[in-house]
C-alpha positions as CSV (number, residue, x, y, z in Angstrom):
1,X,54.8,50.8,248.4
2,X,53.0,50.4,251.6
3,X,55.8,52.9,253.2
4,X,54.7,55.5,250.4
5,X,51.5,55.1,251.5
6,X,52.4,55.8,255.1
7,X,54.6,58.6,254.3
8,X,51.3,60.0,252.0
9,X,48.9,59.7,254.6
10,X,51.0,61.2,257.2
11,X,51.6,64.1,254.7
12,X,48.1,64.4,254.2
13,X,47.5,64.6,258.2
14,X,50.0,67.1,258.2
15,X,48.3,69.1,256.0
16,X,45.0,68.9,257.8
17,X,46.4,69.8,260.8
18,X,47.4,73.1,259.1
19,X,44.0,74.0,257.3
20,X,42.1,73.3,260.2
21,X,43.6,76.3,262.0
22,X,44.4,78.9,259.0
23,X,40.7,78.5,257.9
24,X,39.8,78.6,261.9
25,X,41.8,82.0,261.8
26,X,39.8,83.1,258.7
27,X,36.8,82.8,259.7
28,X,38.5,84.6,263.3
29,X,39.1,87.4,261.1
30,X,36.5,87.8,259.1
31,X,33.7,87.8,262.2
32,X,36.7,90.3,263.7
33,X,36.3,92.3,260.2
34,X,32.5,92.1,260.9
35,X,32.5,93.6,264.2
36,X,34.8,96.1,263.4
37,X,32.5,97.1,260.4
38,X,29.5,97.2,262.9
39,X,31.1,99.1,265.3
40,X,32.5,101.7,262.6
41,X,28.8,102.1,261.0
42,X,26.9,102.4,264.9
43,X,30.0,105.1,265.5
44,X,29.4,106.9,262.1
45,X,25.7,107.0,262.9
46,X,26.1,108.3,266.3
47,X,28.0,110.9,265.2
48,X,25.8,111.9,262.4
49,X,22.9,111.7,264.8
50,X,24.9,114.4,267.4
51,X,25.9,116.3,264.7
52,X,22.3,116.6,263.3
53,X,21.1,117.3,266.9
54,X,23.9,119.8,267.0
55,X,22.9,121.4,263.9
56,X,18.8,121.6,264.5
57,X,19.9,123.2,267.5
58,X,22.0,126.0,266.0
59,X,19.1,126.2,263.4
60,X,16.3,126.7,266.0
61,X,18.7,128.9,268.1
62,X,19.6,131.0,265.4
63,X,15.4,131.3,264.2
64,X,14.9,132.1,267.6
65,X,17.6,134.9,267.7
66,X,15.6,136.5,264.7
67,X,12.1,136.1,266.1
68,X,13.1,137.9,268.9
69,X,15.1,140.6,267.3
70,X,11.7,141.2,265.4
71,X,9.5,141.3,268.3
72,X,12.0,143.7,270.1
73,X,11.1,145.7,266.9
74,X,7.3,145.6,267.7
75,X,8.0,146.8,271.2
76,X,9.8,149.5,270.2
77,X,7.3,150.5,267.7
78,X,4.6,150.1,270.4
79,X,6.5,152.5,272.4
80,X,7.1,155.0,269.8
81,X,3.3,155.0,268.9
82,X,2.6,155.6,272.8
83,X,4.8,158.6,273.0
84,X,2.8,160.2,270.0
85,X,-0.3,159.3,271.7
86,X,0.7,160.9,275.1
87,X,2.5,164.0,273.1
88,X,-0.3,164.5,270.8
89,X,2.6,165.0,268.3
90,X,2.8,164.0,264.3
91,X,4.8,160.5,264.1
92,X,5.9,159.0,261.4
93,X,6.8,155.5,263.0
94,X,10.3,156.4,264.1
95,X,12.9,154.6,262.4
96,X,11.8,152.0,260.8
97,X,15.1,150.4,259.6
98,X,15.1,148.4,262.6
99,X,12.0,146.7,261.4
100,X,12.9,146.0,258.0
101,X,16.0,144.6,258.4
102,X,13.9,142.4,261.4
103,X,11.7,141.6,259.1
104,X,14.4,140.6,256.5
105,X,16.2,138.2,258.5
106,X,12.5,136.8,259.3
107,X,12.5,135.9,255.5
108,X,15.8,134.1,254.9
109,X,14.9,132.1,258.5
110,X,11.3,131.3,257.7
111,X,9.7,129.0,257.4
112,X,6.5,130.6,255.2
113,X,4.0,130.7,258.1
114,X,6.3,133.2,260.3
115,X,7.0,134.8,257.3
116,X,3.7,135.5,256.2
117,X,3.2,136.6,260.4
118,X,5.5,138.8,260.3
119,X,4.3,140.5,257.1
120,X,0.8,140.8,258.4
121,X,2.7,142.7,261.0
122,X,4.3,145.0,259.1
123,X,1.0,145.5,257.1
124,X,-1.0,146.5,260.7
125,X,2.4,148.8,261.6
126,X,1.1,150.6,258.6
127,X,-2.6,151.2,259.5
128,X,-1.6,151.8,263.0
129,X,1.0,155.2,261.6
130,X,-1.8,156.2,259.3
131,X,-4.4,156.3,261.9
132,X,-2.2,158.3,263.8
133,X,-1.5,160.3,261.7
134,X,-5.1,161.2,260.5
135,X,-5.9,161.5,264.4
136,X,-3.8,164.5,264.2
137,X,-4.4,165.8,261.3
138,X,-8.5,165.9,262.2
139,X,-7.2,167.4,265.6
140,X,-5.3,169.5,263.7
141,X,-7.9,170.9,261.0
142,X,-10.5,171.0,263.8
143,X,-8.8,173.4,266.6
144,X,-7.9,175.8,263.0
145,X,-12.2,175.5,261.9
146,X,-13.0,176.3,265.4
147,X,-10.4,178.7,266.5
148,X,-10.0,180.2,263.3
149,X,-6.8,181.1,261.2
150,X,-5.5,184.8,261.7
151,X,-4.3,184.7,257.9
152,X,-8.0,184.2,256.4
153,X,-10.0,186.3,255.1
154,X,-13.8,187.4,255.3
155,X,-14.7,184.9,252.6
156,X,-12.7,181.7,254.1
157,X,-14.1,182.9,258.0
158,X,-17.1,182.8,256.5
159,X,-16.7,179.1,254.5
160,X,-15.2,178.1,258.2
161,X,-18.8,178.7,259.6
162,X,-21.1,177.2,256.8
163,X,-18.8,174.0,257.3
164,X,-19.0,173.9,261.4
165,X,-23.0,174.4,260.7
166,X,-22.7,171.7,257.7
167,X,-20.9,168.8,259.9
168,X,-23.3,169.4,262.7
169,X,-26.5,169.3,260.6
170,X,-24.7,166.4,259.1
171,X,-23.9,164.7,262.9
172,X,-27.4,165.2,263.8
173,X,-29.1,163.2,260.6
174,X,-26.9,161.1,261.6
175,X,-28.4,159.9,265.0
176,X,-31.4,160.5,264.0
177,X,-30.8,157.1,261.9
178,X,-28.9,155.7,263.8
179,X,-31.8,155.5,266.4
180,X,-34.2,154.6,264.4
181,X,-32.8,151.4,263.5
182,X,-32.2,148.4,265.8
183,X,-28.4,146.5,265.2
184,X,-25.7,147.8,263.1
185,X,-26.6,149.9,260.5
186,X,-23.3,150.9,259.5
187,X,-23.0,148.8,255.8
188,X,-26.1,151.6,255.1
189,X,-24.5,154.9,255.8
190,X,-21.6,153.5,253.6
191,X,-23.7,152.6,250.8
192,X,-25.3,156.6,251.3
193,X,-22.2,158.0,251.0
194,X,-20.9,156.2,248.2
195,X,-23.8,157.5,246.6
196,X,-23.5,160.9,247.6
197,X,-19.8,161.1,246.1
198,X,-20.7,159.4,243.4
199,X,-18.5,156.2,243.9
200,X,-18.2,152.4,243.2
201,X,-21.0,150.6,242.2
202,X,-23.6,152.3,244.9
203,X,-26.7,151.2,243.3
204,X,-25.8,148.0,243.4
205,X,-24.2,147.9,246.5
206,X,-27.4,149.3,247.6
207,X,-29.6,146.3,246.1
208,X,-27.8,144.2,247.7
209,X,-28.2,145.9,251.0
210,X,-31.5,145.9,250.9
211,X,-31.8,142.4,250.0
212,X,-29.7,141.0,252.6
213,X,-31.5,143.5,255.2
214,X,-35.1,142.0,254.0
215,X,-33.7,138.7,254.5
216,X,-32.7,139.4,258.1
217,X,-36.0,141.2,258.6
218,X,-34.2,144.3,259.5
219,X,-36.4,147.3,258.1
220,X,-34.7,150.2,256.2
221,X,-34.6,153.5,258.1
222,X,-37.9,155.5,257.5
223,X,-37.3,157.3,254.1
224,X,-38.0,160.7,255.6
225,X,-35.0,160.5,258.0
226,X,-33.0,158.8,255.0
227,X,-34.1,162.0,253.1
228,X,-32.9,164.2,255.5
229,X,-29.7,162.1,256.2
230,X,-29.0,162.6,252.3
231,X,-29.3,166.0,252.3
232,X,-26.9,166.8,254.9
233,X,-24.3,164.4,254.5
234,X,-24.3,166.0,250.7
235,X,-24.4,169.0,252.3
236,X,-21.2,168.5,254.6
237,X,-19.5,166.7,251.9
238,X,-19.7,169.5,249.1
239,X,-18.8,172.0,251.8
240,X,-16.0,170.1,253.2
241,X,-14.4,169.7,249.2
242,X,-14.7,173.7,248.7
243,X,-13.0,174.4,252.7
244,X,-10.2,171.5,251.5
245,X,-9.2,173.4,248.6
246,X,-10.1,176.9,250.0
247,X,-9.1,176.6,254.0
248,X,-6.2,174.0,253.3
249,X,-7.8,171.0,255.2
250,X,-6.2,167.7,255.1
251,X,-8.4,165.5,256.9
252,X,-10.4,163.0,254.6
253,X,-13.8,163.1,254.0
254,X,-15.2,159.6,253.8
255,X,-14.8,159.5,257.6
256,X,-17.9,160.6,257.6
257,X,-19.5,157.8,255.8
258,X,-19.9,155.4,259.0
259,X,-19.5,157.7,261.8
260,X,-21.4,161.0,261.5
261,X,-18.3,163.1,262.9
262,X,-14.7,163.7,261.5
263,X,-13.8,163.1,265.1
264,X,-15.3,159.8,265.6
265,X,-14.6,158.5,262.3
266,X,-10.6,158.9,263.3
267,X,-11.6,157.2,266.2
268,X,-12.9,154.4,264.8
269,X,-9.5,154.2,262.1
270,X,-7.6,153.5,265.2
271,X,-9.4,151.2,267.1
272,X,-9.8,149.3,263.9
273,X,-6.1,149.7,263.2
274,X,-5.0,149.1,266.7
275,X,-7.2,145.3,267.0
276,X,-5.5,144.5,263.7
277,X,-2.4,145.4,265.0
278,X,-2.5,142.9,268.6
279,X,-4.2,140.2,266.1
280,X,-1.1,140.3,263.8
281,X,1.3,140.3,267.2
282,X,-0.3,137.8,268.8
283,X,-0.2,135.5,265.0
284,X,3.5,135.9,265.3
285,X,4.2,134.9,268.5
286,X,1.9,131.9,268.0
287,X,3.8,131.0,264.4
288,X,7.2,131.6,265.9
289,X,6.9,129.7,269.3
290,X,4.9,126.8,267.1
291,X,8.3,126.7,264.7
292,X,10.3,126.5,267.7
293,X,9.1,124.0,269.8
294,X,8.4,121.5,266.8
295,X,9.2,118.3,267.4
């Protein structure tokens, strides 16, 4: 019995002496296991991490590749519109595939705000080729009124004359108001002309006017040179509708309304449409280099 004993005990020590190292080695492998885990996960998210950089990379390289094919547009517009300028030639903004398809690739790319940059842009490319081109025309119908046309006859030569002595009575009312008010005045010949023509809601606009004047303390200009302004700018305007339809003139008559002179009024046109035009560049470049450089 006791030698059972013995021989179970040593048995027993045996087998201690094995699970001792199988469950050391498990444990061995399972920390190993760990380790290997960890180091597969910190590898995986080092790679995504490059691959993300590598992507916003080719992402902001290929937005930037598109921003600057559409501003390599705008300079070629620019120099298109200074060639007509110098030329004194009609333009009718050259071609202007190279800007739409600019301007398409500036959609897909984004994001909104260079989108809706860019638009404005092509919205200010459009005032720019229509003040050009009323620049010429007015240049145009002017040096025809002035030099005459060889096809008229005696009753358009003499429609040509009441309408040069009709824009200069017209120019001359003009400054006559124009001096006798201090500030801007402009929001009144407007409102005069829209009543003239018959347009909008002048009577209202006109109320309004008048209240916001009054409220400034601006005074109205004296009502005799308003009458006179009246009657010459309906004056100019009546005769300018019968030389339109009877001479063939194309320039627009409302550019009288807040300049006196079909000359200036085009003048004004593109100054306006020229400082819309660097406001909407400069809005682009600020969107696109804002995009860009984004964290």
């Amino acid at each position: 019995m006791a030698a059972l004993i013995a021989a179970g005990g040593a048995l027993i020590g045996v087998i201690v002496g094995w699970v001792g190292p199988i469950i050391a080695a498990r444990t061995q492998a399972r920390a190993a296991h760990a380790q290997a885990d960890a180091a597969l996960a910190s590898a995986e998210h080092v790679t995504a991490g490059q691959h993300r950089t590598v992507m916003d990379q080719q992402a902001r390289q290929a937005r930037r590749d598109v921003y600057s094919r559409f501003q390599e547009a705008i300079l070629a517009f620019e120099g298109e519109a200074a060639r007509a300028r110098r030329d004194g030639t009609e333009w009718v903004g050259g071609d202007g595939r190279m800007t739409t398809a600019a301007f398409a690739q500036v959609v897909v790319e984004g994001p909104d705000e260079v989108e809706q940059a860019a638009k404005e842009v092509k919205v200010a490319m459009g005032a720019v080729l229509y003040a050009h081109h009323i620049t010429t025309v007015v240049t145009e119908d002017l040096a025809r009124l002035h030099e005459g046309d060889p096809t008229w006859d005696d009753r358009q030569r003499a429609l040509a004359g009441r309408l040069i002595s009709a824009l200069a009575a017209n120019e001359t009312a003009y400054r006559a108001v124009s001096s006798s008010v201090v500030g801007d005045c402009d929001d009144w010949f407007q409102w005069r002309y829209e009543v003239t023509v018959g347009r909008l809601r002048a009577h209202h606009t006109g109320r309004n006017l008048q209240v916001a004047w009054e409220r400034a303390g601006r005074p109205m200009p004296p009502a005799d040179l308003a009458a006179a302004y009246d009657a010459a700018l309906t004056r100019a305007v009546n005769t300018f509708v019968e030389a339109s339809r009877e001479l063939h003139f194309r320039s627009p008559v409302d550019l009288l309304a807040r300049s006196g002179t079909l000359e200036q009024g085009a003048t004004l046109q593109s100054v306006a449409a020229a400082g819309r035009f660097d406001l909407a560049k400069s809005a682009f470049r600020l969107a696109a280099r804002r995009v860009l450089h984004a964290a």
